[in-house]
ZAMARGU-4260 file (C-alpha; in steps of 0.2 Angstrom, whole numbers, plus 5000, padded with zeros to 4 digits):
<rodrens>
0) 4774/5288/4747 | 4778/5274/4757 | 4799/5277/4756 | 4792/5295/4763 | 4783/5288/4779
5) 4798/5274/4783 | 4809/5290/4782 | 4798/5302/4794 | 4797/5285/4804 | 4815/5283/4807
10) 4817/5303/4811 | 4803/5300/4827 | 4815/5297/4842 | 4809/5282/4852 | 4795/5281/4864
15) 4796/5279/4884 | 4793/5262/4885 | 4787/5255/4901 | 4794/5237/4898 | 4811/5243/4894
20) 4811/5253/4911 | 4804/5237/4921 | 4820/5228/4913 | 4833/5237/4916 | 4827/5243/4934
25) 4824/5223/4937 | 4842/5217/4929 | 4852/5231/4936 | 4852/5225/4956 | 4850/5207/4950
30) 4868/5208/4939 | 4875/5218/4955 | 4868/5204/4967 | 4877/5190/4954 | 4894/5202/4954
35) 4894/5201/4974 | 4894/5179/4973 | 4909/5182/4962 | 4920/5184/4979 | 4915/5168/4985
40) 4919/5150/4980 | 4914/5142/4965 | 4905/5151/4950 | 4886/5148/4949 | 4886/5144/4930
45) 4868/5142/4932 | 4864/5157/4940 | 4875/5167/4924 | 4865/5157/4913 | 4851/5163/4921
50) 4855/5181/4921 | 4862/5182/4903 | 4848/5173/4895 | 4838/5190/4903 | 4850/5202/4897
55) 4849/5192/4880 | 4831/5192/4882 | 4829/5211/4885 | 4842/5216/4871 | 4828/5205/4858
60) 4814/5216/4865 | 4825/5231/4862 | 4831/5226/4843 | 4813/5221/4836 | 4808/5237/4841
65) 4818/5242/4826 | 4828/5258/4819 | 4821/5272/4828 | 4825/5262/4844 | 4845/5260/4840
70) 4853/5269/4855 | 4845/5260/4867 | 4847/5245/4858 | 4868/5251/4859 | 4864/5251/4877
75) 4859/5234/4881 | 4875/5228/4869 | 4886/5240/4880 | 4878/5230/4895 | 4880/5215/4888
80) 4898/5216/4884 | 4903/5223/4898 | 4893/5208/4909 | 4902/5194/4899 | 4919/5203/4900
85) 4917/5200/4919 | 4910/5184/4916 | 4924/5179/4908 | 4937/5188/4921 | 4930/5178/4935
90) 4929/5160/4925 | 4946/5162/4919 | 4953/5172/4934 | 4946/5164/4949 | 4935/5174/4963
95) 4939/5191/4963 | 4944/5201/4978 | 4933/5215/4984 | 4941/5228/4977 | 4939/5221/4960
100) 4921/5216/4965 | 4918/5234/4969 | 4925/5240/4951 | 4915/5229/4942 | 4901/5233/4949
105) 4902/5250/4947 | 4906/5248/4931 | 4891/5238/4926 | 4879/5249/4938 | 4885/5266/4927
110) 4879/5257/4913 | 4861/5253/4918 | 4860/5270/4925 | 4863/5278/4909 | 4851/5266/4901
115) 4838/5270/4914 | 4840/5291/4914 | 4839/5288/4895 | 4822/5280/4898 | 4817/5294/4909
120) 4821/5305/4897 | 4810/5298/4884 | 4796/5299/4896 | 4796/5317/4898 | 4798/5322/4883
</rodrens>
């Protein structure tokens, strides 16, 4: 009986949840608003500490939700992977010109937004 519910359980698609919209609808412009320093002199490692300990943060809410919850759990890794790949470009390659700013940033914007519209999804269904 109880293999039977844990089975059901995991076939229930996840839930709207209000605290994963609130993150990734409050990480979204902050990530963008870090990406725009990255132009400029010295990188703020405090300020990407800052930031990644709230993506890390949010991906934790995410994964002790459990199985039913995975794709968005595979968002926030997506997210995360592609935040410390810039990370690393700009520590290891120096302040980035514009143009590259503007890549990054849409890159890392397109991710969030299909994080939120999956959110929205959930919430009208």
């Amino acid at each position: 009986m109880v293999l039977l519910v844990l089975a059901l359980a995991c076939r229930v698609p996840a839930q709207f949840d209000p605290t994963t919209y609130k993150n990734l609808t409050d990480l979204k412009p902050e990530v963008v608003a870090l990406y725009r320093t990255f132009t400029a002199g010295a990188l703020d490692e405090a300020r990407v500490a800052q930031v990644a300990l709230k993506l890390d943060q949010a991906y934790e809410y995410e994964k002790g939700k459990g199985g039913r919850n995975h794709l968005t759990v595979d968002q926030f890794e997506a997210i995360r992977r592609i935040f410390q790949r810039a990370v690393l470009n700009r520590r290891n390659g120096g302040k980035w010109t514009d143009p590259s700013a503007t890549d990054y940033e849409k890159d890392i914007a397109e991710a969030f937004d299909l994080a939120i519209a999956s959110e929205i999804i959930k919430s009208q269904g």
